[in-house]
C-alpha positions, 0 to 999 in steps of 0.5 A: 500500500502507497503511503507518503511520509512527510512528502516522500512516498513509502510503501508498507506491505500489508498481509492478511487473510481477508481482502476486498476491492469493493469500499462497503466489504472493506468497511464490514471488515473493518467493521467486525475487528478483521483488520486496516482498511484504507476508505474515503472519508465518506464511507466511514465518518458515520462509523468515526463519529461513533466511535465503531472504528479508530483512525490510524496511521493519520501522518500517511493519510492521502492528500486532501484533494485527491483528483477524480477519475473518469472513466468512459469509452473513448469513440470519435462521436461522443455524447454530448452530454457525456462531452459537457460532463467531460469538459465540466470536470477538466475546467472544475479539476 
């Protein structure tokens, strides 16, 4: 797992038996007491505030503002819409 440390990049190897790709599995791992998991803020301020999860490892937290991604197959005749958005969000990040 990629983490920076007072500006320099890092990486730590995490081991375990459980592992998932999709955010809401990483949090009911969490969630039950089987292990670290790495989430937006969003998925898991709720849990925060009620005390069901602790932040660690608050020094190696990404950047605030970490840029979206999108994600859309490329063709010569894209939607307009789906150009608009485009164009939206490059002028917006």
């Amino acid at each position: 797992m990629p983490v920076i440390d007072l500006g320099e990049k890092k990486l730590i190897t995490v081991t375990g038996k459980a592992g998932a790709n999709l955010g809401d599995m990483r949090l009911a791992l969490a969630r039950h007491g089987l292990g670290l998991v790495r989430l937006a803020e969003f998925h898991v301020r709720d849990d925060l505030h009620a005390g069901r999860l602790v932040a660690v490892l608050e020094k190696f937290r990404p950047p605030a503002k970490e840029p979206p991604y999108l994600l859309y197959q490329e063709r010569k005749q894209l939607h307009p819409r789906v150009r608009a958005f485009i164009q939206f969000m490059e002028a917006r990040f």
